[in-house]
N, CA and C atoms of all chains as a GROMACS GRO file, in nm:
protein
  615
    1UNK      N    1  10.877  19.324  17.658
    1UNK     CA    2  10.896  19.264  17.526
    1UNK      C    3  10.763  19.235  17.460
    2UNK      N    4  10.676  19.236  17.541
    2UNK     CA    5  10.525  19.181  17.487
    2UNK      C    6  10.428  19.337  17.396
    3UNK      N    7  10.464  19.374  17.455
    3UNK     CA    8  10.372  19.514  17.394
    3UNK      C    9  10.419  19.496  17.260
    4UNK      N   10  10.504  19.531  17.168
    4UNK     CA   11  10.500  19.544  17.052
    4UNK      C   12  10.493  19.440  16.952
    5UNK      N   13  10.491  19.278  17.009
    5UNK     CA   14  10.491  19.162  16.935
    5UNK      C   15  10.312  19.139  16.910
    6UNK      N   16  10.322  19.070  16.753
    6UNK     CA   17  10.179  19.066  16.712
    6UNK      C   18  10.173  18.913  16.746
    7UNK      N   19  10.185  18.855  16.882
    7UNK     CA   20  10.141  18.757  16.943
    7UNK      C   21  10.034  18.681  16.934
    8UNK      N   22   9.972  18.588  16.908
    8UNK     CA   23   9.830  18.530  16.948
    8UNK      C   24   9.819  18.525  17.093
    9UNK      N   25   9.662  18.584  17.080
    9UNK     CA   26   9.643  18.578  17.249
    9UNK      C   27   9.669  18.456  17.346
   10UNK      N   28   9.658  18.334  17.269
   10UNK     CA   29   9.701  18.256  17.330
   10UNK      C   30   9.831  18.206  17.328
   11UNK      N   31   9.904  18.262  17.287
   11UNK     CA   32  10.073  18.240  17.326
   11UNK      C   33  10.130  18.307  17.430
   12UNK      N   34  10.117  18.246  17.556
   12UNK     CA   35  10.168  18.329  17.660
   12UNK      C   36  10.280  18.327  17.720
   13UNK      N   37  10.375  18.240  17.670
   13UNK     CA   38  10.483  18.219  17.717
   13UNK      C   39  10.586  18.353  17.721
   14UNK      N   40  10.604  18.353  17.877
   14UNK     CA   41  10.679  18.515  17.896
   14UNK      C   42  10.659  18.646  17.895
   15UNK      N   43  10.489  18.596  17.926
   15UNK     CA   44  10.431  18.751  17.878
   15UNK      C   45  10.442  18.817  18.027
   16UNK      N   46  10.481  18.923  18.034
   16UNK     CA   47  10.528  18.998  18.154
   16UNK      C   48  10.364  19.039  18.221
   17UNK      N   49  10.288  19.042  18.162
   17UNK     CA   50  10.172  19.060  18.287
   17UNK      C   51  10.141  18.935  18.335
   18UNK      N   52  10.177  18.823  18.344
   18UNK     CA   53  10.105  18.721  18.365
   18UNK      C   54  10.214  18.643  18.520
   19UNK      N   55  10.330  18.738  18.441
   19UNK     CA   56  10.472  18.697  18.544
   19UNK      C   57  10.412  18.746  18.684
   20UNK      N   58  10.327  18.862  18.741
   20UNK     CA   59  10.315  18.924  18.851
   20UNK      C   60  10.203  18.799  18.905
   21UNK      N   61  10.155  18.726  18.838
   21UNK     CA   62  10.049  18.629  18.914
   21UNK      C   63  10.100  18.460  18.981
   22UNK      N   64  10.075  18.460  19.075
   22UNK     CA   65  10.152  18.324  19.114
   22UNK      C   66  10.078  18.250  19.033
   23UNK      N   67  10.157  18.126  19.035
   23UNK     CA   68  10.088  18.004  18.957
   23UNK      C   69  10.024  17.977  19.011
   24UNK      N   70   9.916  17.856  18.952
   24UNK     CA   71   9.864  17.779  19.081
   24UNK      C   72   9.873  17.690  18.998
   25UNK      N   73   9.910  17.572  19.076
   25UNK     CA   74  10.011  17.447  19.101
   25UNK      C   75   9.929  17.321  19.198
   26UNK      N   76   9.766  17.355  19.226
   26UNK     CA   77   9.743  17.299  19.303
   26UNK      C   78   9.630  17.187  19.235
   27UNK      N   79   9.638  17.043  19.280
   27UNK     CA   80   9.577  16.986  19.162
   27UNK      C   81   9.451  17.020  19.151
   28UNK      N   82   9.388  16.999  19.054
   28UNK     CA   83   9.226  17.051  19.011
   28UNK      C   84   9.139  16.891  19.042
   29UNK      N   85   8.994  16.919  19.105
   29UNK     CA   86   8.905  16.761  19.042
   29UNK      C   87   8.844  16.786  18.919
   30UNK      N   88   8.827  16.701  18.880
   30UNK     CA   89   8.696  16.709  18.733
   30UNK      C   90   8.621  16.686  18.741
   31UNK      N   91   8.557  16.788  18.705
   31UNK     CA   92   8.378  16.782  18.729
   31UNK      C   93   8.336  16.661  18.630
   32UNK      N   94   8.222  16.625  18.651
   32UNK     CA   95   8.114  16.543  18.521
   32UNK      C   96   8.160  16.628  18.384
   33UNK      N   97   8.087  16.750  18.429
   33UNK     CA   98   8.138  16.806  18.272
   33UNK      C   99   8.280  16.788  18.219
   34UNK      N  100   8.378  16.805  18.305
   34UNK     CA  101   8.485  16.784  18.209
   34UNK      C  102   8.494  16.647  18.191
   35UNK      N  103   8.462  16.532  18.255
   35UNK     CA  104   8.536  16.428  18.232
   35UNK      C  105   8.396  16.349  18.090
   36UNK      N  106   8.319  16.431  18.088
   36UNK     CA  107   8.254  16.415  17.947
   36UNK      C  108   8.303  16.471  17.872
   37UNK      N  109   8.319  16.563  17.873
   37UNK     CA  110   8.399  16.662  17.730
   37UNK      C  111   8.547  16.580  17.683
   38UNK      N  112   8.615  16.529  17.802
   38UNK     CA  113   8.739  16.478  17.721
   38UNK      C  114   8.665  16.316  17.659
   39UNK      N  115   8.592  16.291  17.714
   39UNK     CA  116   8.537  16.122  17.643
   39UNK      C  117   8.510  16.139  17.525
   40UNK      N  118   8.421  16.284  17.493
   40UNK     CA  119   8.349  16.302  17.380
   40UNK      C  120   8.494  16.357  17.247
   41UNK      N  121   8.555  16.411  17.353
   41UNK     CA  122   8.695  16.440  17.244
   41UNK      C  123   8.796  16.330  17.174
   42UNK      N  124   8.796  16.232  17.319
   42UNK     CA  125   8.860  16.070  17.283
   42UNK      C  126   8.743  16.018  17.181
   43UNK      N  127   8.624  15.992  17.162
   43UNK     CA  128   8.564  15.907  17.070
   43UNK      C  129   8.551  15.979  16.981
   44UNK      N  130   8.568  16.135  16.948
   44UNK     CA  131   8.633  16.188  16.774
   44UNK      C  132   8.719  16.181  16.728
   45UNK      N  133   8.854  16.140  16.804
   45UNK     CA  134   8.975  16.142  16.802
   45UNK      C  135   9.048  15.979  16.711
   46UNK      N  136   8.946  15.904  16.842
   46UNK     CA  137   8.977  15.759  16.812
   46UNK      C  138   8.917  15.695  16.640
   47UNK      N  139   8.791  15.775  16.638
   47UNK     CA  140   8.713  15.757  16.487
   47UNK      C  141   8.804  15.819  16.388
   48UNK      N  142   8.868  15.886  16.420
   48UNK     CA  143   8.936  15.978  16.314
   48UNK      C  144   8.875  16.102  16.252
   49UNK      N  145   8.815  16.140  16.364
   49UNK     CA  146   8.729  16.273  16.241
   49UNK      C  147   8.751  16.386  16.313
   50UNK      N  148   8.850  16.401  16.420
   50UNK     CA  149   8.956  16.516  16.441
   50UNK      C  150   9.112  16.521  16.487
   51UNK      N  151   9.161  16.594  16.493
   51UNK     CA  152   9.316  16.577  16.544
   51UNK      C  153   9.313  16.611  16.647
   52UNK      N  154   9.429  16.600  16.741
   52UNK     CA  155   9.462  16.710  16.833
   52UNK      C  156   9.513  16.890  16.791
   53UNK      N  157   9.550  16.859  16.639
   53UNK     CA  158   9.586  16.995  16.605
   53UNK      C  159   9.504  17.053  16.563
   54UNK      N  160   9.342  16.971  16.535
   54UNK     CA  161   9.246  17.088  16.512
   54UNK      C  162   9.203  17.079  16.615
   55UNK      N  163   9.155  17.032  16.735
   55UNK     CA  164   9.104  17.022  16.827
   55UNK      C  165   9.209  17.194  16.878
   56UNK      N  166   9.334  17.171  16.918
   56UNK     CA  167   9.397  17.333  16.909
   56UNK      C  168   9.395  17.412  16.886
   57UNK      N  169   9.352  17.412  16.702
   57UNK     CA  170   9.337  17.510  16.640
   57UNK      C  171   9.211  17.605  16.676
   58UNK      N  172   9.135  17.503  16.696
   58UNK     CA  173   8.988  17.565  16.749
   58UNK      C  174   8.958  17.619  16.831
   59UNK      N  175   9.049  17.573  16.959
   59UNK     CA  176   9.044  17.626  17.088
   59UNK      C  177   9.152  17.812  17.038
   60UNK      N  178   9.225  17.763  16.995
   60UNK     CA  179   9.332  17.927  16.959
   60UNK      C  180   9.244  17.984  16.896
   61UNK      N  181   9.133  17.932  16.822
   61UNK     CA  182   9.001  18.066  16.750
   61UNK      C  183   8.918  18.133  16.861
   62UNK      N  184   8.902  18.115  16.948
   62UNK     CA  185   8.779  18.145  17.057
   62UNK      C  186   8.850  18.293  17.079
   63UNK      N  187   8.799  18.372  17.094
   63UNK     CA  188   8.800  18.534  17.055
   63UNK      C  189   8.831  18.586  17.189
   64UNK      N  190   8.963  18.657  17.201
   64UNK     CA  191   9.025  18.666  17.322
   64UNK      C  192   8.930  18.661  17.494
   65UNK      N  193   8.897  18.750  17.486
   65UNK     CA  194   8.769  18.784  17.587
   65UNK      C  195   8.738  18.694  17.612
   66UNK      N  196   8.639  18.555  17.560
   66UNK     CA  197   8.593  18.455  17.546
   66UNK      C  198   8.713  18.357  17.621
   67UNK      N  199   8.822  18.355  17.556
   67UNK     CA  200   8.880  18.244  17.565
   67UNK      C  201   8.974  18.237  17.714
   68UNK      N  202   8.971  18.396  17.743
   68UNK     CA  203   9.061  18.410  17.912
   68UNK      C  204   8.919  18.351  18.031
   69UNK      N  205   8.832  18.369  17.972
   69UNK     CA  206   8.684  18.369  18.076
   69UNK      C  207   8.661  18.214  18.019
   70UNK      N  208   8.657  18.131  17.973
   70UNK     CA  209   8.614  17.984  17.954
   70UNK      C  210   8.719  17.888  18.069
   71UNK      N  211   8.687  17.793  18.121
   71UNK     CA  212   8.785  17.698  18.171
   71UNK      C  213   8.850  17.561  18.084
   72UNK      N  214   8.922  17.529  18.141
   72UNK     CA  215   8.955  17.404  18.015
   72UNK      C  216   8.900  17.320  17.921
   73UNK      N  217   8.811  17.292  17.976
   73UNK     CA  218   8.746  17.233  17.920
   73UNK      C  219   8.616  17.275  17.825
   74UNK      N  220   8.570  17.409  17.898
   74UNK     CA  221   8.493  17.445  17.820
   74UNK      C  222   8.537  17.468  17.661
   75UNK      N  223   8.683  17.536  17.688
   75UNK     CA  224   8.787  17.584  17.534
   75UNK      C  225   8.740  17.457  17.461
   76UNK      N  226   8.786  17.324  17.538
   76UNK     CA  227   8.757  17.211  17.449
   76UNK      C  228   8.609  17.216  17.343
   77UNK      N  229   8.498  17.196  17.483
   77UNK     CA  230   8.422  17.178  17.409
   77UNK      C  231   8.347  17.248  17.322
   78UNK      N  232   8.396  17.388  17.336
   78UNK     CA  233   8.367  17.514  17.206
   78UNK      C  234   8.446  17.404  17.104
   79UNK      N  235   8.572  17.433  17.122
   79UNK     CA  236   8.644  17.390  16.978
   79UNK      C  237   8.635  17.225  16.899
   80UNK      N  238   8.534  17.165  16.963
   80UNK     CA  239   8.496  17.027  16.929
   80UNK      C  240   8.357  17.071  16.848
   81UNK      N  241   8.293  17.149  16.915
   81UNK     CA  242   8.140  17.191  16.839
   81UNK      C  243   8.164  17.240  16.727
   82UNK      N  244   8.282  17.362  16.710
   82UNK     CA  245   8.326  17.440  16.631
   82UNK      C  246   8.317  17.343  16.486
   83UNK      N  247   8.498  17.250  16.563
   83UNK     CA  248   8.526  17.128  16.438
   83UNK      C  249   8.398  17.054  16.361
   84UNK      N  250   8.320  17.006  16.478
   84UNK     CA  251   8.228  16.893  16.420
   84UNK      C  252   8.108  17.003  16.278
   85UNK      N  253   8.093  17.114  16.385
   85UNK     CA  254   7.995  17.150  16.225
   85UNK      C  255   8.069  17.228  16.095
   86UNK      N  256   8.236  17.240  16.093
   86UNK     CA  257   8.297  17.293  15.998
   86UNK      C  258   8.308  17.152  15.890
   87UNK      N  259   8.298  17.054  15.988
   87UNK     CA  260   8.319  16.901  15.905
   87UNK      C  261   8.205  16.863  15.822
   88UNK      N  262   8.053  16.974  15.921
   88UNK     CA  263   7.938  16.899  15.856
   88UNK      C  264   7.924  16.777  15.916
   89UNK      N  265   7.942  16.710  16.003
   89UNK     CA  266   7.907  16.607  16.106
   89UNK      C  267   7.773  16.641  16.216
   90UNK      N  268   7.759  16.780  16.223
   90UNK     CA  269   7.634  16.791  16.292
   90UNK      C  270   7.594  16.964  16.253
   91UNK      N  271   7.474  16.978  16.252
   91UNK     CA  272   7.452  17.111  16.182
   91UNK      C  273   7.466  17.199  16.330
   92UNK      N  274   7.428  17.361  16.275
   92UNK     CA  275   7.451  17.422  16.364
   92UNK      C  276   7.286  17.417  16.450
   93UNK      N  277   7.197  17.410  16.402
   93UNK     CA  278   7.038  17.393  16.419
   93UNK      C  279   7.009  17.288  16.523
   94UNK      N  280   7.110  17.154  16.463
   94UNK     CA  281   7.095  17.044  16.581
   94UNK      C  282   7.153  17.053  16.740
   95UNK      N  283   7.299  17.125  16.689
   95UNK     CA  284   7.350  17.155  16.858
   95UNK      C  285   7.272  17.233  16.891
   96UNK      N  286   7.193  17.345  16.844
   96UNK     CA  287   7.106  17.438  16.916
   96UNK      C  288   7.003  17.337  16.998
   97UNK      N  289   6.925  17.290  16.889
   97UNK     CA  290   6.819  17.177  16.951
   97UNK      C  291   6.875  17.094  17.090
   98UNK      N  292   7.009  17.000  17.048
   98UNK     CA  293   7.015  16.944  17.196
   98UNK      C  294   7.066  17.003  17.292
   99UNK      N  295   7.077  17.156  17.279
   99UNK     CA  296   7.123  17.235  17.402
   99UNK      C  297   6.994  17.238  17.463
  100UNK      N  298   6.918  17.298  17.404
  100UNK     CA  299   6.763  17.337  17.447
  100UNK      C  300   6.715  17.226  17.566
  101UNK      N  301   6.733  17.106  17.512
  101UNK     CA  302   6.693  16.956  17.569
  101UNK      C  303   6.738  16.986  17.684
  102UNK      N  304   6.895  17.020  17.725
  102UNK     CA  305   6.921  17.008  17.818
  102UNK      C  306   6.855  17.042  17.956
  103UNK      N  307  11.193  17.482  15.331
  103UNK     CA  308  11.290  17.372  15.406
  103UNK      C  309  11.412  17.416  15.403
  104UNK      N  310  11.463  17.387  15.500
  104UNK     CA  311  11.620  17.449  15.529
  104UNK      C  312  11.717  17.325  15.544
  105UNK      N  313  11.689  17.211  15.530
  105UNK     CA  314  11.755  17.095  15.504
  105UNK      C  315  11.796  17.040  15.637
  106UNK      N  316  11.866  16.943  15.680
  106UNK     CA  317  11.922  16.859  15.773
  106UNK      C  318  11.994  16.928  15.872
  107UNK      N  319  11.962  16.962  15.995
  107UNK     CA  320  12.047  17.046  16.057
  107UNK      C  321  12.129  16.890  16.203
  108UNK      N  322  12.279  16.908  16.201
  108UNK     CA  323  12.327  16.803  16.303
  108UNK      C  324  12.317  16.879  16.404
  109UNK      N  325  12.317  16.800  16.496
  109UNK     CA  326  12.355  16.860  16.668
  109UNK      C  327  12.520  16.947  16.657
  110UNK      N  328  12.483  17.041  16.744
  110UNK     CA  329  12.575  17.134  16.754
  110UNK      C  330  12.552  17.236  16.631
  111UNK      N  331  12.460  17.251  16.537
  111UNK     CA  332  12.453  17.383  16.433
  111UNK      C  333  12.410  17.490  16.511
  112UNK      N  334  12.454  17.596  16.461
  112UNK     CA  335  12.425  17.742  16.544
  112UNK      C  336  12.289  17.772  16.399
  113UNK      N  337  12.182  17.759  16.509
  113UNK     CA  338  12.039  17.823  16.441
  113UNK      C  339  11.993  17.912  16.462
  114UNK      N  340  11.894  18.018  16.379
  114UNK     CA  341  11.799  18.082  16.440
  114UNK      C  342  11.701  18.082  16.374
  115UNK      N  343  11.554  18.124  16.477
  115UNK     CA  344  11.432  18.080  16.467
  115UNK      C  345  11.424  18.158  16.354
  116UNK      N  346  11.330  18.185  16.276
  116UNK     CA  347  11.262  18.204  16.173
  116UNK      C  348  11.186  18.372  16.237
  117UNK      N  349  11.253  18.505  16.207
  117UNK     CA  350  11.172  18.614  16.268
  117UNK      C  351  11.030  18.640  16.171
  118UNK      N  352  10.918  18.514  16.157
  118UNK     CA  353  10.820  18.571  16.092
  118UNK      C  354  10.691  18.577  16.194
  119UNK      N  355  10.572  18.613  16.146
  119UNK     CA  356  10.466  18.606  16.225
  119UNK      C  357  10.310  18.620  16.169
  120UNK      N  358  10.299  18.458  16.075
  120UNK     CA  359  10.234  18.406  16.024
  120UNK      C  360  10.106  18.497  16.115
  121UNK      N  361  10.061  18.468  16.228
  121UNK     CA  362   9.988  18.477  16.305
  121UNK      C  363   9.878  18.674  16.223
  122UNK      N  364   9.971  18.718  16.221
  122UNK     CA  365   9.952  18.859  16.182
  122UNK      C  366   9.895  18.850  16.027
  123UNK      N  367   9.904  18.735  15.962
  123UNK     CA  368   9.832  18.693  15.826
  123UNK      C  369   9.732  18.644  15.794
  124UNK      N  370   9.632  18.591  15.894
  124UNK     CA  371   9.512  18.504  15.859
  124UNK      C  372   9.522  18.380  16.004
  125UNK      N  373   9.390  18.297  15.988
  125UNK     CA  374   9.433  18.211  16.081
  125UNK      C  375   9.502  18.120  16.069
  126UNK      N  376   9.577  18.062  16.171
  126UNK     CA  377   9.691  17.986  16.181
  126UNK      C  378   9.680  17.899  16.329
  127UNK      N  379   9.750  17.749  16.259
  127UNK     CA  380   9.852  17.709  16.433
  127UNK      C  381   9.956  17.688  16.394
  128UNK      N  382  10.047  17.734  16.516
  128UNK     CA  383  10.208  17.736  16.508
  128UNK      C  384  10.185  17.732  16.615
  129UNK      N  385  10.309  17.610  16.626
  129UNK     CA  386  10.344  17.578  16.777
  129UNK      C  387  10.538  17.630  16.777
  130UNK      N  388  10.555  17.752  16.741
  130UNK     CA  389  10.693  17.807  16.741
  130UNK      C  390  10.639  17.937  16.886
  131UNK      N  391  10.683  17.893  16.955
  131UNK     CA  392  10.652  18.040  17.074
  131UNK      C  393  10.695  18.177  16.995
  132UNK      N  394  10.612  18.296  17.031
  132UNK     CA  395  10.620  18.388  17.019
  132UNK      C  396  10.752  18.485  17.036
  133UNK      N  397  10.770  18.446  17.167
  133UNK     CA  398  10.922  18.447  17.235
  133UNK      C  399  11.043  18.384  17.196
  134UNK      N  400  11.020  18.339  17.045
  134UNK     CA  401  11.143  18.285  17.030
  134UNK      C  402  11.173  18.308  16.897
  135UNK      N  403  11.099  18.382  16.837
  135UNK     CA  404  11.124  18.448  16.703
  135UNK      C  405  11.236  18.528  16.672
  136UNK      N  406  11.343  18.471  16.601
  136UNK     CA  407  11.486  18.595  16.569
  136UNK      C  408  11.553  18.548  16.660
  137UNK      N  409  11.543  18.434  16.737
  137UNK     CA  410  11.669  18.408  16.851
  137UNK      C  411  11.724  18.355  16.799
  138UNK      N  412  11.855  18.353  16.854
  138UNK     CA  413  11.899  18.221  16.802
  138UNK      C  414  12.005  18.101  16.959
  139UNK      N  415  11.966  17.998  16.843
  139UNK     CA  416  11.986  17.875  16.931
  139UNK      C  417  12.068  17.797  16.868
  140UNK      N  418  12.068  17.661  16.918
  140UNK     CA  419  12.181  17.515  16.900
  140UNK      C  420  12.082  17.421  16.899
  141UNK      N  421  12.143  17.345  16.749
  141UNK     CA  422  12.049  17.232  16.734
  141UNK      C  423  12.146  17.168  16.895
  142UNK      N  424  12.009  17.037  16.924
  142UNK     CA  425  12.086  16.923  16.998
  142UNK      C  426  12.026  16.820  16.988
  143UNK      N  427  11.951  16.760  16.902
  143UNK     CA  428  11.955  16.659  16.868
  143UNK      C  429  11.808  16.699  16.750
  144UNK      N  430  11.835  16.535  16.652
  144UNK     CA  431  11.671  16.513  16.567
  144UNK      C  432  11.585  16.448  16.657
  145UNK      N  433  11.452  16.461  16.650
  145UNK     CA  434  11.361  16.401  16.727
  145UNK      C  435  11.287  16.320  16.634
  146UNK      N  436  11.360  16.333  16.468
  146UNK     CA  437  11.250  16.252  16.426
  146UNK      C  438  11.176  16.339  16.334
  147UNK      N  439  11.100  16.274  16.189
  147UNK     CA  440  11.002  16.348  16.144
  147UNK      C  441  10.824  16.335  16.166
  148UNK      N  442  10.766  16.455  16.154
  148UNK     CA  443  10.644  16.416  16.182
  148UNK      C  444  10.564  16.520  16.079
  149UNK      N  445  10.421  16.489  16.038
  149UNK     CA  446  10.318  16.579  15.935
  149UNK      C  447  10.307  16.691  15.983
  150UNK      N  448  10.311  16.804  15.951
  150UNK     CA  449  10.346  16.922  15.988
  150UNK      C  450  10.180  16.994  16.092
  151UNK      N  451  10.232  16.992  16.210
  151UNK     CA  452  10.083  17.024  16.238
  151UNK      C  453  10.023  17.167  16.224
  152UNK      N  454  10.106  17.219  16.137
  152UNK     CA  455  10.014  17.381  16.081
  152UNK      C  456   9.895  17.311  15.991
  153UNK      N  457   9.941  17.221  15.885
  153UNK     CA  458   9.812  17.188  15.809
  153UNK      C  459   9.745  17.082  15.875
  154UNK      N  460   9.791  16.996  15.963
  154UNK     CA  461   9.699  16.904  16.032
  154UNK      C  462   9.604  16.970  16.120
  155UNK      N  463   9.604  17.096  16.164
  155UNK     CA  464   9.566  17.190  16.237
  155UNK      C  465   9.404  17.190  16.123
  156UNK      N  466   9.420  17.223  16.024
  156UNK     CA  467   9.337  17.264  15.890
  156UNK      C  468   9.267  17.128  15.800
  157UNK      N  469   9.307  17.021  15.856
  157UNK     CA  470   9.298  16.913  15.820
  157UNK      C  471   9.284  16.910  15.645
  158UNK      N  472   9.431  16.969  15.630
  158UNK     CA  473   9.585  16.981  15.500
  158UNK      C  474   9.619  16.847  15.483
  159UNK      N  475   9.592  16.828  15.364
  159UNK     CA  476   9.745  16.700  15.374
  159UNK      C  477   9.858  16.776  15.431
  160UNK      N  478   9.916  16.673  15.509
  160UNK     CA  479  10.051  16.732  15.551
  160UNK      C  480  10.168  16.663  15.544
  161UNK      N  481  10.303  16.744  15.482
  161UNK     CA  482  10.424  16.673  15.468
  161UNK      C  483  10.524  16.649  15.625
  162UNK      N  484  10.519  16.539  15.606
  162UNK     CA  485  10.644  16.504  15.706
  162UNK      C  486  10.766  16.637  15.744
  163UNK      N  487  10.767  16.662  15.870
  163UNK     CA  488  10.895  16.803  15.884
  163UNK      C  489  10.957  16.738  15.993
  164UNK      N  490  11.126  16.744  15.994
  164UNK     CA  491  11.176  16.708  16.088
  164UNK      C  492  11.160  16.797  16.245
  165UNK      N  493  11.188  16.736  16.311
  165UNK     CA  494  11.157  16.816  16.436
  165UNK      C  495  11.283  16.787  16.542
  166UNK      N  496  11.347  16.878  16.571
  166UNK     CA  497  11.459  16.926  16.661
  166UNK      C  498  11.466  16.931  16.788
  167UNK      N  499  11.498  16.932  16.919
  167UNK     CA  500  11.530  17.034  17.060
  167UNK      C  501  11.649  17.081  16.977
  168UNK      N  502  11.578  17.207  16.991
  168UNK     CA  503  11.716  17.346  16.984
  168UNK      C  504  11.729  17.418  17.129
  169UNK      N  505  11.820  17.439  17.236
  169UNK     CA  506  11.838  17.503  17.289
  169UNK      C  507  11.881  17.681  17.271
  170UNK      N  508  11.834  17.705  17.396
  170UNK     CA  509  11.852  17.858  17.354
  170UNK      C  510  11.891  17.898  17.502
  171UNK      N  511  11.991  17.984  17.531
  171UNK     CA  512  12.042  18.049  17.643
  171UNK      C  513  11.909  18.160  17.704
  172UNK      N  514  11.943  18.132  17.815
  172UNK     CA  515  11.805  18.234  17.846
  172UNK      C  516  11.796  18.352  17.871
  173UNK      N  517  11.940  18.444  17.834
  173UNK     CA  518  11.977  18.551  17.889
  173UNK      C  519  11.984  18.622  17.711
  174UNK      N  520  11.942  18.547  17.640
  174UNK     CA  521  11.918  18.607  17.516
  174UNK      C  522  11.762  18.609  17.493
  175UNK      N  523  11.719  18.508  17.571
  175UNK     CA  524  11.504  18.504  17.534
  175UNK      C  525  11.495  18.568  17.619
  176UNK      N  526  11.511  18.562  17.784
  176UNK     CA  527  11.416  18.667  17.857
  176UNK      C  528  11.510  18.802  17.885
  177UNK      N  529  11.426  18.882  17.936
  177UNK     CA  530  11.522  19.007  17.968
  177UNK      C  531  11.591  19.028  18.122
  178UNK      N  532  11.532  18.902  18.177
  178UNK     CA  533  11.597  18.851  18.339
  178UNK      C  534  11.648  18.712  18.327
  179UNK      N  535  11.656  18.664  18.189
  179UNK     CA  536  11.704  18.584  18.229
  179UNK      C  537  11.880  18.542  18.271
  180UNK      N  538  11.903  18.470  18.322
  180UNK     CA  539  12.051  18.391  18.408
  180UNK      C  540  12.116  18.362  18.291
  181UNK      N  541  12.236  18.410  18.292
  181UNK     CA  542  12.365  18.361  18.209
  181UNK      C  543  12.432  18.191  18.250
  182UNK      N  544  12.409  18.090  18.160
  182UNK     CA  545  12.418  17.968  18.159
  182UNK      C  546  12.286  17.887  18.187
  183UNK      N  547  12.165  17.952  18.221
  183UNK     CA  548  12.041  17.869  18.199
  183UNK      C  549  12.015  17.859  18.068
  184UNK      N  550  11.945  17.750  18.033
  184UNK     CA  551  11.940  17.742  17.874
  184UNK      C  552  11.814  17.715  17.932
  185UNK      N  553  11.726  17.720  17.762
  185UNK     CA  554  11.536  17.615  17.754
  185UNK      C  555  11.567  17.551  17.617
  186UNK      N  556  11.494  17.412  17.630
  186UNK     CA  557  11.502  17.335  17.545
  186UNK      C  558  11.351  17.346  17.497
  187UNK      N  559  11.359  17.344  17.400
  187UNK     CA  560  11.247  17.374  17.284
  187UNK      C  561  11.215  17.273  17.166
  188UNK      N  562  11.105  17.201  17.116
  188UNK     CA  563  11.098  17.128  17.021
  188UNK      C  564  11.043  17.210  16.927
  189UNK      N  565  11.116  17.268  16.810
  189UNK     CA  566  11.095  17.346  16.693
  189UNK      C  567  11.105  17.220  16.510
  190UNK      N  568  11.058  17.304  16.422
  190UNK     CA  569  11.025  17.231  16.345
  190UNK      C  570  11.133  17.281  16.222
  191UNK      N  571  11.157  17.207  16.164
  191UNK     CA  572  11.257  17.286  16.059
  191UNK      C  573  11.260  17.372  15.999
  192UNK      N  574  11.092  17.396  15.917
  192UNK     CA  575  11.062  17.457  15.862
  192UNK      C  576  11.072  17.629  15.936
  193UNK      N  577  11.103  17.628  16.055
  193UNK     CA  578  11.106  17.712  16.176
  193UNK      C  579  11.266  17.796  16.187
  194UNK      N  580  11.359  17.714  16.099
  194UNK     CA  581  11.502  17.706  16.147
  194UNK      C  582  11.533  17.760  16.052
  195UNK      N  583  11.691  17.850  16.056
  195UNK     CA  584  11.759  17.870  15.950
  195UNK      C  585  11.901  17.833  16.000
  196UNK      N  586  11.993  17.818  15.953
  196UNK     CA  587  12.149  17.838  15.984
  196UNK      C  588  12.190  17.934  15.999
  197UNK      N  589  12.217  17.996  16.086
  197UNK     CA  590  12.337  18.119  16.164
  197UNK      C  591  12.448  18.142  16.110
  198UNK      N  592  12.488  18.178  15.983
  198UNK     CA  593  12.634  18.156  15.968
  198UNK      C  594  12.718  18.215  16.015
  199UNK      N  595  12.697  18.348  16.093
  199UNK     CA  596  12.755  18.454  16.134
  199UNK      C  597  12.790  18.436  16.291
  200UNK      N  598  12.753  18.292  16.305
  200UNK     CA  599  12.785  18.271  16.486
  200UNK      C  600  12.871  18.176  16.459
  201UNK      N  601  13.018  18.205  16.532
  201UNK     CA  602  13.046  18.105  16.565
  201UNK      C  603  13.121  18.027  16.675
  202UNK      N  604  13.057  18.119  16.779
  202UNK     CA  605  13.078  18.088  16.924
  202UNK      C  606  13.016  17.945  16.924
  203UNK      N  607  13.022  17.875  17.010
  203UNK     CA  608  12.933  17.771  17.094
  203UNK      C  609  12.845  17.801  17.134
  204UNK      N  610  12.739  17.730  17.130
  204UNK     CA  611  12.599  17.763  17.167
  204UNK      C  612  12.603  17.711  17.283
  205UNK      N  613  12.459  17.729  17.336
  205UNK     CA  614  12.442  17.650  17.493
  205UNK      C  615  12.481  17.523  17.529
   0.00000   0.00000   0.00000
């Protein structure tokens, strides 16, 4: 049924290649990084200067390839960087800069 | 808007696919486009999160569980399993042409 539907890559519900892979069902830990990325998502969230449906939306932009190869959190924190400089809350020059720092 | 649907209306999803037009969020599964289902209850209205997605003003849309038999969504699926689904109105039309019982 999947081959001929113009699906978003990220709608996978029922997609027959994905059926041949067991789940995994087994709980995950969270690294530092993720359990920063969701803090940093809760204190944009709580300010009001994103949703959860753009926080979604952003993550459903990440360009197929990209978005099967990222882990959860990373999706997040693409689509939080994404939001914050579409808002103009931080330029694209500055996240470059405090990546560098890192 | 397709107006007030009660529990027990014979629905079906909306066969479009915004997605194929520009960017978008829709939270209507892919897999459930052109089916059709049974309201079973209102859940209530909420701001439509296609434009909250876009940070849209957004209008209040009611929001449903419509069931759907699963031997009409999957192509294995079991005769008398149903999936319950939270769809949005704007998502729904009325079936007039069914009028069996739904799931």
């Amino acid at each position: 049924m999947d081959s001929n539907e113009p699906r978003a890559h990220h709608d996978l519900g029922g997609v027959s290649k994905f059926l041949c892979e067991k789940v995994d069902i087994e709980p995950h830990a969270l690294t530092d990084f993720d359990r920063e990325v969701d803090a940093l998502v809760s204190i944009v969230r709580m300010k009001r200067l994103m949703t959860v449906d753009e926080l979604r939306r952003g993550i459903e932009a990440i360009p197929e390839e990209t978005y099967h190869r990222l882990s959860y959190y990373r999706r997040w924190v693409r689509s939080l960087a994404d939001n914050l400089i579409r808002k103009g809350l931080v330029t694209e020059a500055e996240l470059q800069a405090a990546l560098r720092r890192e | 808007m397709s107006g007030i649907f009660a529990p027990g209306t014979p629905v079906r999803v909306r066969d479009d696919w915004p997605e194929t037009r520009g960017p978008v969020h829709i939270r209507t599964p892919h897999y459930l486009r052109g089916k059709p289902g049974t309201v079973v209850r209102r859940l209530g209205t909420f701001p439509n999160p296609e434009d909250l997605a876009f940070a849209r003003p957004a209008a209040e849309r009611p929001l449903y569980h419509v069931a759907f038999a699963q031997d009409a969504v999957w192509p294995d699926g079991r005769s008398g399993d149903t999936l319950l689904v939270e769809l949005y109105d704007h998502w729904l039309e009325l079936d007039e042409h069914r009028q069996e019982p739904g799931p």
